[in-house]
N, C-alpha and C positions, 0 to 999 in steps of 0.2 A: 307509707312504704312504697317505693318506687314497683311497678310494673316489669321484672329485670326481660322477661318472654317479649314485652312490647319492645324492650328497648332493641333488645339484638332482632326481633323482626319475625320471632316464631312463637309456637304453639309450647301448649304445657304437655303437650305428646311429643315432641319432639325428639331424638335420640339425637347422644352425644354427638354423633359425627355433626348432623345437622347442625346443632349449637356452638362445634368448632367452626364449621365451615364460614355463618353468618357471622362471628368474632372476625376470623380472617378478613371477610368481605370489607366489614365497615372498620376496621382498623385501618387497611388501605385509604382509606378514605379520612378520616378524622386524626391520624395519626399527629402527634404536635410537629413531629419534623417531614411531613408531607403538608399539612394542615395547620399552621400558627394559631389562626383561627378557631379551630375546632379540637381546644385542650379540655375543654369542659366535657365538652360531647364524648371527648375520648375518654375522660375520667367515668363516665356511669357505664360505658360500653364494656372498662375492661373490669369492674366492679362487678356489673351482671355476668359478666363470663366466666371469674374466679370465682362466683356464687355458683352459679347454673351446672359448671362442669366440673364440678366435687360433687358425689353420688349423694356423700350425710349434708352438705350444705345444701345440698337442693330438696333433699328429704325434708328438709326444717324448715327450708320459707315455703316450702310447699303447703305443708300442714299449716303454716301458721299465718297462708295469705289465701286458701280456701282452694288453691290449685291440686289439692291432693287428692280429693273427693274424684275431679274430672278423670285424674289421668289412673284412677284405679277403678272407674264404674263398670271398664268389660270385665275386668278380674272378679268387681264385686257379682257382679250381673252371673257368670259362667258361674263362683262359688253359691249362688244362689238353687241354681239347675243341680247341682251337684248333690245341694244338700238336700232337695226336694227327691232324688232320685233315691240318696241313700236313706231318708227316713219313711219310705216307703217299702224299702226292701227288711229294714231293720224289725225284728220282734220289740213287745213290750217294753222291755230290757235294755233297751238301746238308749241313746243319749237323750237329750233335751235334744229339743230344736230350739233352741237360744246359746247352742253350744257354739257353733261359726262366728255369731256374735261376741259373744264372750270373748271368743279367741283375738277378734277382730278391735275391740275397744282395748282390750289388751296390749295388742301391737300399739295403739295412737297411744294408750298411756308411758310406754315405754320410749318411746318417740318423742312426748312432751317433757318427759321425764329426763332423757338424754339433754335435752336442748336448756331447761332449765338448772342442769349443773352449772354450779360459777366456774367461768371461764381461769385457770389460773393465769398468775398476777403474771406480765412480761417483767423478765430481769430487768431492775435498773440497773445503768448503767454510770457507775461511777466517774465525778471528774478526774483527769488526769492531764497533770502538766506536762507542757512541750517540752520539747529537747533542747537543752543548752547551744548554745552556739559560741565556738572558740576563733581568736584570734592571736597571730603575733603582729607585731610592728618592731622597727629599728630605728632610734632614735638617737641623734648626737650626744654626746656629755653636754653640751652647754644646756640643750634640752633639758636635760635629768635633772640638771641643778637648779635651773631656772623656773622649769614649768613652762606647758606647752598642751596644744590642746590640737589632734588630729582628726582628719574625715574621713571615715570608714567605709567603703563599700561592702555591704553585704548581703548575701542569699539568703534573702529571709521568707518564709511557710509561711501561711498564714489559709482559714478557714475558706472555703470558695464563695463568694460572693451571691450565687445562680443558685446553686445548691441547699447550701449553708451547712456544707460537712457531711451531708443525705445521702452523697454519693448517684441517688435515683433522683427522677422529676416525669412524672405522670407514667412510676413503672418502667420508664427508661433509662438508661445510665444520659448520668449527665452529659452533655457535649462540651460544656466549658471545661470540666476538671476531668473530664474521660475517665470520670468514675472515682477516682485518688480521692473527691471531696477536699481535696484544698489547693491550693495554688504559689508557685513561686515567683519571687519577685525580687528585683535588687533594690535596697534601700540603703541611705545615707547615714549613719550615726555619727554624731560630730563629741568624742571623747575627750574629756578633762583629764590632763597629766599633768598629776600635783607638783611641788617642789621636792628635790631632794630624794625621787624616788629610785629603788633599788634594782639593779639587774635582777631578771626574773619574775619581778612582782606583777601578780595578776590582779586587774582592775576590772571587778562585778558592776556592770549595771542591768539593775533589776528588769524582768520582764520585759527587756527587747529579744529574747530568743522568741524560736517558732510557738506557733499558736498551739494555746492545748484541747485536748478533749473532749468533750459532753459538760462543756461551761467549766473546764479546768482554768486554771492559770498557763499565764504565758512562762516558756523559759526564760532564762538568762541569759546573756552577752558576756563573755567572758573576754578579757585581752590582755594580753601578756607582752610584757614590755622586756625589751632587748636591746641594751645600751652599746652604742658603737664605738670598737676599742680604740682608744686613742693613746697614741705614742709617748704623748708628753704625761699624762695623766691616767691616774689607777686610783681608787675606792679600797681603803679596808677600816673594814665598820665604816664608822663614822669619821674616821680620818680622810682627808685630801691627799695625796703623792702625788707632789710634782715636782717634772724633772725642767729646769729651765737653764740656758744659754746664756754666760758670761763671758764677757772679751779678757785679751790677755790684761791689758793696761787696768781691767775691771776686778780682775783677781790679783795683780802685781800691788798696784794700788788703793783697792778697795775704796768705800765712798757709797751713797744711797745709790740704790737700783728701783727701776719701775714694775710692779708686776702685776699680767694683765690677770685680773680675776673674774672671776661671773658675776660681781656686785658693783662693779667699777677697777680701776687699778691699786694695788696696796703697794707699800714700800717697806726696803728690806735694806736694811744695811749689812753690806759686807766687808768686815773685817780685811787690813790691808795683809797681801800672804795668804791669801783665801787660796785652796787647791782644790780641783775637781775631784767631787762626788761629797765635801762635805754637806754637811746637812741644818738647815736652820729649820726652827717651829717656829710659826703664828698661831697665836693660843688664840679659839674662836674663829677662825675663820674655814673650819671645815661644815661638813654638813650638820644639820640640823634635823633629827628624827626622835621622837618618842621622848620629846624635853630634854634630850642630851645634845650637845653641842659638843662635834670634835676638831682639832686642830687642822691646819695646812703645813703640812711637811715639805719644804722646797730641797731638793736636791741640786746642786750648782754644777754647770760640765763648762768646763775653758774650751769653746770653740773660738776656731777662726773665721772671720766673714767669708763670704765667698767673693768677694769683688774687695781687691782693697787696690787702693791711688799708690802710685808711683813713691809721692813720697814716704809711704806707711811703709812700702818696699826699701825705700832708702834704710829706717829706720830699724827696721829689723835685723836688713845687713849691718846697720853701725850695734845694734845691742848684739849681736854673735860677735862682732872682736871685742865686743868689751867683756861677753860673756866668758870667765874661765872657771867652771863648775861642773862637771861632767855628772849628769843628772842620771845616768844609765850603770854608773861605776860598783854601785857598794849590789845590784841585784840578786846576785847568788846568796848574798849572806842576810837576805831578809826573811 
């Protein structure tokens, strides 16, 4: 058993104040962030001190390292004189003189007695997992269809390295984590985005959230996909809608058409007389989720280019004289 009187620099008669004051003194001194050096020294100094200056903890290593004897012999000595006076003055009838004794071994057995109770157990402290951590992102349609795989920046917790979650380090708050016991930092996650996946849907990967508890599990990484709306193209279920761009001579005429899809280009024959907004299916060529395959619904609209040659201009002028069908005529009555 350590000496704690030697260590702080005093006596087993010493009163508190003295025993704070020497604490003080060599603290200054050994302290880990005065001192790097001197974290050991500082560890028994602040141990003797938290022993010394608790009145029942120094009562206990007192008696039980032979210092208890020293710092009660004026007491013992004075109860001596006392008792010699009084059993002199006492008749027959008066106590033992082995009563002070009595009294006195008494006290140590209550003392020993105290000190050899079992300490109760410290709560443990159950694991407990970290805290999820959520994300959105915005992804193209061709993404969604295709699969596509993003790199995530995120604020991720994690336990303090210096510490190790203690929070303290020689009775001090930590100076790396200022006490919090864990630390933030940004890291990379680089997330797989399957094929064919659906507005909204959140993508779990395990155990990249923050760090957990008292040897818990880590949280989760949670990320939530948001598909960017596109003009031409719309999702219901597992159906494709798409709306695409035929010329007039495309529709007057009809004849195969090109169309660009996420797998390469398909082809679509359009019937000659085709008029804007009818609707053609491609059976199979929508998405593919949960073993079901659904179709591509193309939607047809007769635009005009934007840039068309001189003689495309001729031609238009000669199809208006030849035109006599007034396409605006029967309206009211539809």
């Amino acid at each position: 058993m350590k000496n704690y009187y030697s260590i702080l620099g005093v006596t087993p008669d010493s009163s508190n104040a003295e025993i704070k004051f020497a604490y003080r003194r060599l603290a200054r001194k050994y302290h880990p962030d005065v001192n790097p050096a001197g974290a050991e020294i500082f560890k028994d100094i602040l141990q003797a001190y938290e022993t010394l200056s608790n009145p029942q903890k120094r009562l206990q290593y007192d008696t039980i390292n032979g210092f208890f004897k020293t710092r009660e012999e004026k007491q013992h000595t004075s109860s001596k004189q006392a008792q010699a006076e009084y059993e002199k003055n006492t008749s027959s009838t008066s106590k033992p003189k082995d009563e002070f004794s009595k009294k006195f071994n008494e006290k140590i057995n209550d003392i020993f007695e105290e000190f050899s109770k079992p300490k109760p157990k410290k709560e443990k402290l159950s694991p407990k997992k970290g805290s999820d951590i959520y994300e959105e992102i915005s992804i193209p349609l061709k993404d969604a269809v295709r699969g596509t795989e993003r790199v995530i920046n995120i604020m991720h917790t994690t336990q303090c390295d210096r510490c190790k979650g203690r929070k303290f380090i020689n009775g001090a708050i930590c100076p790396s984590c200022k006490g919090s016991g864990e630390k933030s930092e940004h890291r990379k996650i680089t997330v797989k985005i399957p094929k064919n996946i659906k507005n909204g849907t959140k993508l779990r990967i395990p155990f990249e959230g923050n760090s957990g508890e008292n040897g818990g599990l880590n949280g989760d990484f949670y990320v939530k996909i948001k598909i960017e709306p596109n003009s031409r193209m719309q999702f219901e279920g597992n159906n494709v809608i798409y709306n695409i761009p035929i010329t007039p001579f495309e529709a007057v005429l009809g004849g195969d058409i090109s169309v660009p899809a996420f797998e390469g280009n398909l082809s679509l024959k359009i019937p000659a007389k085709t008029h804007s907004g009818q609707k053609f299916r491609l059976a199979g060529q929508g998405l593919k989720q949960n073993g079901k395959v659904g179709d591509m619904i193309i939607i047809v609209h007769i635009e005009i280019p934007c840039s068309l040659s001189d003689d495309e201009i001729r031609l238009y002028e000669k199809l208006k004289k030849l035109s006599l069908q007034n396409i605006r005529e029967n309206l009211l009555n539809e």
